[in-house]
N, C-alpha and C positions, 0 to 999 in steps of 0.2 A: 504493500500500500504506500509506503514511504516513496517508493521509485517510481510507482505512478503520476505521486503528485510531484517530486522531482522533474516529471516527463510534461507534469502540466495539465494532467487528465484531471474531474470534476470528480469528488469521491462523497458518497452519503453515507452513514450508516444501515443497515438492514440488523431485522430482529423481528420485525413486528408479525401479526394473521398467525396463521394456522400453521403456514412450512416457514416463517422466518423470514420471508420476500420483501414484507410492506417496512417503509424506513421508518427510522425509530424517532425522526423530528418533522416536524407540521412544515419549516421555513426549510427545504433542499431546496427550493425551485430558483434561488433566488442566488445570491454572490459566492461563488466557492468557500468552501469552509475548510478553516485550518485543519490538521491533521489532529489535534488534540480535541474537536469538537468531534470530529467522527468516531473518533477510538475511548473516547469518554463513555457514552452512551449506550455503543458496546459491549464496553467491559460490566455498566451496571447491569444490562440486558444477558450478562454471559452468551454473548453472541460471535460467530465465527462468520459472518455473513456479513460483506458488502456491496455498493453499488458503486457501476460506473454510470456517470452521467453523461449523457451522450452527446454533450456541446461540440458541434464540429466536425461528429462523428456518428457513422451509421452500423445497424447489424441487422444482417439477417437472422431474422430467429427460428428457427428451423423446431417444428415440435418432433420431427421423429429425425434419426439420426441415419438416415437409409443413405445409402450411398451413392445411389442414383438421382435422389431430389440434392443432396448436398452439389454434385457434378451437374445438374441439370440449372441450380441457382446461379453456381460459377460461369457456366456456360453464356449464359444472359446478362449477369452483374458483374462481370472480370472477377479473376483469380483474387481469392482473399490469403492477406501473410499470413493472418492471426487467425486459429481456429480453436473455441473454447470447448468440448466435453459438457455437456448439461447434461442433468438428470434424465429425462429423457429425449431429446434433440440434442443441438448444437448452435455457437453462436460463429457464424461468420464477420470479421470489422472489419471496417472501410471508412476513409474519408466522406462526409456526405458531399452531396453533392447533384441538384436538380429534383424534380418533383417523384417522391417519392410514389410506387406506383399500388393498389391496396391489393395484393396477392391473394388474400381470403377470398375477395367478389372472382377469381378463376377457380375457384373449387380447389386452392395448395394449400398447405398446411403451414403455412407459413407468413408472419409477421416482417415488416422494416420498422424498423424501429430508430428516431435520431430526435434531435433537437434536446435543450436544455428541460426540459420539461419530459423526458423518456430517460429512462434507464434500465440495466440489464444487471443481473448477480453479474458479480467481478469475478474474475477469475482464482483458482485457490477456495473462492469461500466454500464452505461448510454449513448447509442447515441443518436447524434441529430436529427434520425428519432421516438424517443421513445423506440425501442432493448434495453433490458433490460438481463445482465444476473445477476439469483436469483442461489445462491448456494441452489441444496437441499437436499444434502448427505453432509455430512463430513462438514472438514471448509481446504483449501490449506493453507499450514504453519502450519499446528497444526498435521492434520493427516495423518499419516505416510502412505505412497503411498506404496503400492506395483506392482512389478515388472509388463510390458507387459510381457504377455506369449506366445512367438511365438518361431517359428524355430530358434537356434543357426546358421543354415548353410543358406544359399541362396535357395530360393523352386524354380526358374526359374533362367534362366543363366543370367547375367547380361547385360546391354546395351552397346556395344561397341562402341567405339570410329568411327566415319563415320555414325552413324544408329543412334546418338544419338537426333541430330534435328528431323529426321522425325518421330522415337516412343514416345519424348514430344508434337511432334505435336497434334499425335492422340492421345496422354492422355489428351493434353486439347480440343480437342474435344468432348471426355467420358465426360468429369466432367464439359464443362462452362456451362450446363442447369442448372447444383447445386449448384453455387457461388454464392455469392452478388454480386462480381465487379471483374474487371481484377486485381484488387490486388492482394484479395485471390486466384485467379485463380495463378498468378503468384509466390504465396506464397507456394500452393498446387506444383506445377511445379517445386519447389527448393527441396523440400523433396524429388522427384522422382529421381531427380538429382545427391543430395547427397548419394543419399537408393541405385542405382541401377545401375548408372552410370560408364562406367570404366572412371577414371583422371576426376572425377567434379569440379576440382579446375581448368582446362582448359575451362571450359565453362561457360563465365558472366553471370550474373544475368539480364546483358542488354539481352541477347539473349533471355531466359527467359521471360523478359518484352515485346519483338518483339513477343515472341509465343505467351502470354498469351493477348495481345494490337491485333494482330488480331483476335483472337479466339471470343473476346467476340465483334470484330464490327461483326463477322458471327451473332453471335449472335442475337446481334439486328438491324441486317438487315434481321432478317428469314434465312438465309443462310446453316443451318444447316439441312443437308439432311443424313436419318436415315433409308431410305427403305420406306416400307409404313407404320414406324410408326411417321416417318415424315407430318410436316404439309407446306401448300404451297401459296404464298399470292393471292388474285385476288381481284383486286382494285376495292373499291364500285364506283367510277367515270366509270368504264365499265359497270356495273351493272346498274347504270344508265341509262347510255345512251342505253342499251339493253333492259330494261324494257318495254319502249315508242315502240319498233318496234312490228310488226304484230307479227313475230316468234320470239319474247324475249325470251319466256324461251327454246327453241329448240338451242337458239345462245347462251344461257348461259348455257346451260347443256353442250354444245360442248367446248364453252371457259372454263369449270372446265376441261373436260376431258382433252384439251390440255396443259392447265399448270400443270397436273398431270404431263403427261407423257414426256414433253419439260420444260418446264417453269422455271426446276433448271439447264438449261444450257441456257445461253441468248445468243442471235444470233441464236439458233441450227435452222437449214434449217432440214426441213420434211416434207414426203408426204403424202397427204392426199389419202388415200383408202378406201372409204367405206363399198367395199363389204368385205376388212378382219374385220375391226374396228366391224361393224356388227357380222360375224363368231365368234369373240374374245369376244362378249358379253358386248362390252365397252358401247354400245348405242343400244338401241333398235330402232330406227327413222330411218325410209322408209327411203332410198338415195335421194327421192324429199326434204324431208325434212330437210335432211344433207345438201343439196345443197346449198337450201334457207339458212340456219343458216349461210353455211360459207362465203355465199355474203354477209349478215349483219354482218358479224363481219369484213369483207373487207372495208363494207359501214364504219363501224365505227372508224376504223381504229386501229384497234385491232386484225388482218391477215392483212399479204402484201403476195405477190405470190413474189417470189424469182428466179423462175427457169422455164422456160417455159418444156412445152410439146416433147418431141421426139418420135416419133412412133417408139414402137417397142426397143426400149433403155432406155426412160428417163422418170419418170413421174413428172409432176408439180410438184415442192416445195415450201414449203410455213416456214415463221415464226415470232414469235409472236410478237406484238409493244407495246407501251407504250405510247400512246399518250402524250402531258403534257397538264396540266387543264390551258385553259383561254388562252394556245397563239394565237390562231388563233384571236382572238377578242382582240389582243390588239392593243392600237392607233398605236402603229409606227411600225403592221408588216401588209404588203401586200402581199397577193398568188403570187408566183412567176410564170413566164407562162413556159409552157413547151413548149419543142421542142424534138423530135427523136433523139437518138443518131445512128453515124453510126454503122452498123452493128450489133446490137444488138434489134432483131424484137422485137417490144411491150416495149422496154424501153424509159421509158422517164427522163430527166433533168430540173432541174430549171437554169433559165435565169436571172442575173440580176446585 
């Protein structure tokens, strides 16, 4: 670190989140900091993890470390000296240099990352999950970087001012399956910002932290819907309880179907039709046996009927519940009783 900032390079502390990535002071973004403010903060932090600030300087950040995208990066952005070892990628450095170009919008796995306002783990450091990065090209500070090589001009029109929240929205939707943490997500989010933004100095870093703070609870709450290469949850507590019925798996082949098709919209009212569902090849199983499955999953309380019958206008609606485990069985709750409500046939109310 000493030789770094010898060499001139921007250094912050790291420590912070979950793997030790997020810096351990609010004020990096702003005049380099002496070497006893970085390694202060550290030491109280028992932290092994630093950053380099990317003033001047670009990296590609590769998330997987395959040998073919690293050769294929080279091939487009010229030869990099300096090659870092991450946990799981690699970071290539370079002089920046012209409009950085957003490799996520080509379907790569991979980030640029430069300006004062971006940084990367530094080489050597050590997080407190074991991440380790091993330099294994060059040494940063000693060999001489050469230039990113991209377009001098803009290769798409820039993001204007009104349109600017909702295209970082969808970029952190592209990229949070390839982050560690809403950090970097939010870290990732400031580059796009700075690179592509018209007036990026109008737009905080808190806004930023709001895009990238809920992008990653989509995250992990499954939330994140991709067409069908999307995945979709169905709680083993339904599976369960579907197992033990005569038509379990007739009731669980229909409850996969319909959290396919409903299930990333919650509430959504839909009707059940079997003679299309059948036509459309969704389910091969007789209508007796669609029948049955969709009583058991009524039974189990995993379908509710939403919308009665109207001859000739309106077909039954139904949609999907979520039971929760064990209330029914606990000491201080009792079935409420029903009663009819008026004017509404087949509905009923709890009483109490």
């Amino acid at each position: 670190m000493a030789r770094l900032k010898g060499a001139g390079h921007h250094l912050l502390p790291l420590g912070g989140g979950v793997d030790g990535k997020a810096p351990l002071l609010r004020a990096w973004a702003g005049p380099g900091l002496t070497l006893g403010r970085i390694l202060a903060p550290m030491y109280r932090a028992s932290s092994t993890a630093y950053g380099v600030r990317l003033d001047g300087l670009a990296v590609i950040d590769c998330d997987d470390d395959y040998s073919v995208l690293v050769a294929q990066m080279e091939a487009r952005f010229g030869q990099s000296r300096v090659h870092v070892k991450t946990p799981r990628g690699r970071h290539l450095y370079y002089l920046a240099g012209g409009v950085m170009p957003n490799l996520r919008s080509e379907g790569l796995p991979v980030d640029i990352k430069t300006g004062p306002r971006s940084y990367v783990v530094g080489p050597l450091s050590l997080r407190p999950d074991g991440g380790f990065y091993e330099p294994v090209k060059g040494l940063l500070g000693k060999d001489a970087l050469k230039p990113l090589r991209v377009p001098t001009s803009p290769v798409s029109d820039p993001i204007l001012t009104g349109h600017r929240h909702v295209e970082l929205v969808k970029e952190a939707m592209r990229m949070v399956e390839f982050v560690n943490d809403a950090y970097e997500l939010q870290a990732n989010l400031a580059g796009i910002r700075d690179d592509w933004c018209v007036d990026p100095a109008t737009m905080p870093d808190s806004e930023l932290a709001g895009i990238a703070g809920w992008a990653w609870k989509c995250r992990l709450e499954n939330r994140i819907y991709r067409g069908r290469d999307s995945a979709f949850p169905v709680q083993r507590r339904a599976l369960d309880a579907l197992r033990s019925q005569p038509n379990g798996a007739d009731a669980i082949a229909l409850l996969v179907l319909l959290e396919d098709q409903h299930g990333h919209h919650p509430g959504k009212r839909f009707p059940l039709d079997f003679d299309a569902m059948r036509a459309a090849g969704l389910l091969n199983l007789s209508k007796p046996r669609l029948r049955a499955a969709r009583r058991t999953l009524e039974g189990a309380g995993l379908l509710r009927l939403v919308g009665r019958h109207r001859a000739g206008s309106k077909p039954q609606t139904f949609t999907l519940t979520r039971p929760q485990s064990g209330l029914a069985g606990a000491v201080n709750v009792e079935a409420m009783p029903k009663t009819r409500l008026k004017g509404v046939p087949g509905a009923v109310r709890g009483r109490g």
